[in-house]
C-alpha positions, 0 to 999 in steps of 0.5 A: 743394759739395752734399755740404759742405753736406749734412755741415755740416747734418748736423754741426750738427743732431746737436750739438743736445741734446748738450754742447758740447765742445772739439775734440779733435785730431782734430776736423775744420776744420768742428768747431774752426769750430763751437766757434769761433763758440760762443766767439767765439774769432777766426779768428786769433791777431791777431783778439784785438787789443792786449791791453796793459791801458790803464793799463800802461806801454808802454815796458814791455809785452813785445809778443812775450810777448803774441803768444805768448799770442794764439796760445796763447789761440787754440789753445784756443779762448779768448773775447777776453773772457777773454783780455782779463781775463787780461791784465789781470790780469797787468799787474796782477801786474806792475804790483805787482812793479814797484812793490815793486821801485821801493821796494826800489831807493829803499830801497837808494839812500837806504842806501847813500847814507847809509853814503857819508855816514858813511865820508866825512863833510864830504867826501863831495861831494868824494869821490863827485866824485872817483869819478864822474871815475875812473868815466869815465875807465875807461870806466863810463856813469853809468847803470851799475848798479855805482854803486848799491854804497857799497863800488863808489863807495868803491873808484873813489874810492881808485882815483882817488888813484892817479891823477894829476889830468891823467890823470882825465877833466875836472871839479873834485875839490872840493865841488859849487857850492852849487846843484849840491848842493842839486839833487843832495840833492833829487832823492836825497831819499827824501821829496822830491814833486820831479817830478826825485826821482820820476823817480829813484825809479822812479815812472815806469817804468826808463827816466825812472829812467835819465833821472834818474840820468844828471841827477843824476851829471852834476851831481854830476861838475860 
């Protein structure tokens, strides 16, 4: 114990006047502990704490991604300032590429939705109705990606035709109820401030998305 101690002193007493470097791999416990206090790194990866920004989406915050920064900001011997302003700056990152994939997706719906209404016409709600039944019976979920295609919706739509009425999954192959429709145009519309239509837009994160998606082809299969 004397000995530690003596070692410790000594240890201490001539990094004075000197430059304080990172321990090297060869660095003695003693060493990386010294550091480590100069920093004010943790004593373990978990001493850094959540480092999901407070703004950020939860639902959204890959936590394994953050443990396996924790532990590389404490082999380095980061400050949890430090990590704590990288982190921030990530979600920032991310935050930006969420919302520009939001706006491309909104984009590409009110796209796509517009070449159905030209393929289709005055028929349209009776057709896209037509294809969600066909969807449902070969098994699709309506959250499925695939019905972000005009020509995907425009082929379950003829694929129905070769159906008999019987064998489709139960709903009415003409246009929506008037109040249906109108529901279902709001939430599409690319300008509505309807709480239902931003959710369908991405404003809130994927999974409220989803959320809005399934909404609107159940009302667009009633």
């Amino acid at each position: 114990m004397l000995e530690a101690l003596g070692k410790a002193y000594r240890d201490t007493k001539s990094m004075v006047g000197r430059k304080m470097e990172a321990p090297g791999p060869d660095a003695t416990p003693e060493q990386v502990a010294a550091f480590r206090k100069v920093t004010g790194a943790p004593e373990t990866p978990e001493g850094y704490g959540s480092l999901r920004p407070e703004e950020f989406p939860a639902e959204l915050w890959d936590a394994e991604s953050e443990k396996q920064f924790a532990a590389l900001a404490h082999k380095h011997h980061l400050s949890p300032a430090a990590v704590k302003e990288i982190a921030a700056l990530h979600g920032t990152m991310m935050q930006g590429g969420l919302e520009a994939s939001s706006a491309a997706q909104e984009q590409l719906l009110a796209a796509e939705g517009d070449k159905l209404r030209q393929a289709w016409g005055s028929q349209f709600d009776a057709n896209l109705a037509v294809a969600q039944r066909f969807a449902a019976t070969i098994g699709l979920k309506p959250d499925n990606p695939i019905f972000t295609s005009s020509e995907v919706v425009q082929a379950l739509a003829r694929g129905a035709s070769l159906l008999s009425e019987d064998k489709l999954v139960p709903g009415s192959s003409t246009a929506m109820p008037a109040g249906n429709q109108a529901r279902a145009q709001a939430i599409m519309d690319p300008k509505s401030t309807d709480m239902l239509a931003r959710q369908y837009r991405g404003e809130f994160g994927q999974e409220q998305q989803m959320a809005a998606q399934q909404t609107l082809n159940l009302l667009l299969q009633s």
